[in-house]
Structure formats: C-alpha cells, structure tokens
C-alpha positions as CSV (number, residue, x, y, z in Angstrom):
1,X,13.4,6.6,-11.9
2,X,16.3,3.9,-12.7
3,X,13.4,1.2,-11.9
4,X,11.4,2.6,-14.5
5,X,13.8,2.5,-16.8
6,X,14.6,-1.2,-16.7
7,X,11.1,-2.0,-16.1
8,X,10.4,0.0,-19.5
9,X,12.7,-1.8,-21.1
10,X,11.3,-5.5,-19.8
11,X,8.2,-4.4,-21.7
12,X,9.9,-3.7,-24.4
13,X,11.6,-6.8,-25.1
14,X,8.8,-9.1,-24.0
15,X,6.5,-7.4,-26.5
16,X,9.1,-7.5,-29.4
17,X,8.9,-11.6,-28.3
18,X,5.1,-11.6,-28.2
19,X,4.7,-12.9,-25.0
20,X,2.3,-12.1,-22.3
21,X,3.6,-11.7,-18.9
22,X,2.7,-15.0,-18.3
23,X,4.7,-16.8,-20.7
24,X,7.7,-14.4,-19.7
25,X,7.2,-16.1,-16.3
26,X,7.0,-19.4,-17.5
27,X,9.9,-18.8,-19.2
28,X,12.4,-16.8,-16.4
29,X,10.8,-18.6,-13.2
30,X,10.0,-14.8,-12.4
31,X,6.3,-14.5,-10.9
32,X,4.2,-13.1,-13.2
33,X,2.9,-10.2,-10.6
34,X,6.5,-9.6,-10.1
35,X,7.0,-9.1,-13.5
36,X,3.7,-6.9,-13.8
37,X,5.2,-4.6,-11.0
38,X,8.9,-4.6,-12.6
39,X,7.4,-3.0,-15.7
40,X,5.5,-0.6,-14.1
41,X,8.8,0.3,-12.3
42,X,6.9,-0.1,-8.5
43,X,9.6,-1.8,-7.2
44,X,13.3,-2.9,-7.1
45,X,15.1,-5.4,-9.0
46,X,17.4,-7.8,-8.0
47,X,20.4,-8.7,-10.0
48,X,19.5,-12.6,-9.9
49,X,16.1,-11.6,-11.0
50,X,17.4,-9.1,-13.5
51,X,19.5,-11.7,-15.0
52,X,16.8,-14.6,-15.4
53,X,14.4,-11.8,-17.3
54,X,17.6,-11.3,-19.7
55,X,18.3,-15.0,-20.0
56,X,14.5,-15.9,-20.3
57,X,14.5,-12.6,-23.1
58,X,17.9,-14.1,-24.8
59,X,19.3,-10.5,-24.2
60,X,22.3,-9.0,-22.1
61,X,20.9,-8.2,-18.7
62,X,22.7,-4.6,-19.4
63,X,20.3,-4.2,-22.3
64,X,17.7,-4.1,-19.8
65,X,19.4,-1.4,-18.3
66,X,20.2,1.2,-21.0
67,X,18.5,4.2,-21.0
68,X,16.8,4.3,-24.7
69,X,14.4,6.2,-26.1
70,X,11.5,3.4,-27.7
C-alpha cells in the first residue's frame, strides 16, 4: 500500500497547486499517464521520478512519502 500512499499524496499537492495532470507533466517531464497511474497507486515509483514530481511540486520528495491523514 506504500504506492498508494505516495501516489495519494502526489494528488494532494498537485491539487493544492491547481494543476491538472497535465501541467504537473509539463512541469516534472513525468508523462502524464504515468502520473495518472502514480496517483492511483497502480504502479511503482522510481526515486528519479519521485524526485522530479517533488521538484516540479516545490516540495521535499519525503513529503510525498509521509503517511498523512488529508
């Protein structure tokens, strides 16, 4: 469940931005199907593409994975 944790928390912090995936995408060079499936927690994450979500966010990439309550 670690992987829907982080990809919780993804969601989280592009909403609180107010970007679509899309423009998370743009943003991190992450495919925005990648990002779709991240959130849904379908997947694994690397730590490269853990890390450009955080920079692309302007968040420490261990924000993204904290196990909070939102």
């Amino acid at each position: 469940m670690e992987y829907k944790k982080i990809g919780l928390n993804v969601l989280f912090y592009r909403r609180a931005k107010g970007w679509t995936q899309q423009q998370l995408s743009t943003q991190s060079s992450v495919s925005r199907s990648r990002i779709s499936d991240i959130e849904r927690g379908r997947e694994a994450i690397k730590l490269e593409t853990l890390m450009m979500l955080a920079n692309a966010l302007e968040i420490d990439y261990r924000v993204l994975l904290e196990n909070k309550e939102k």
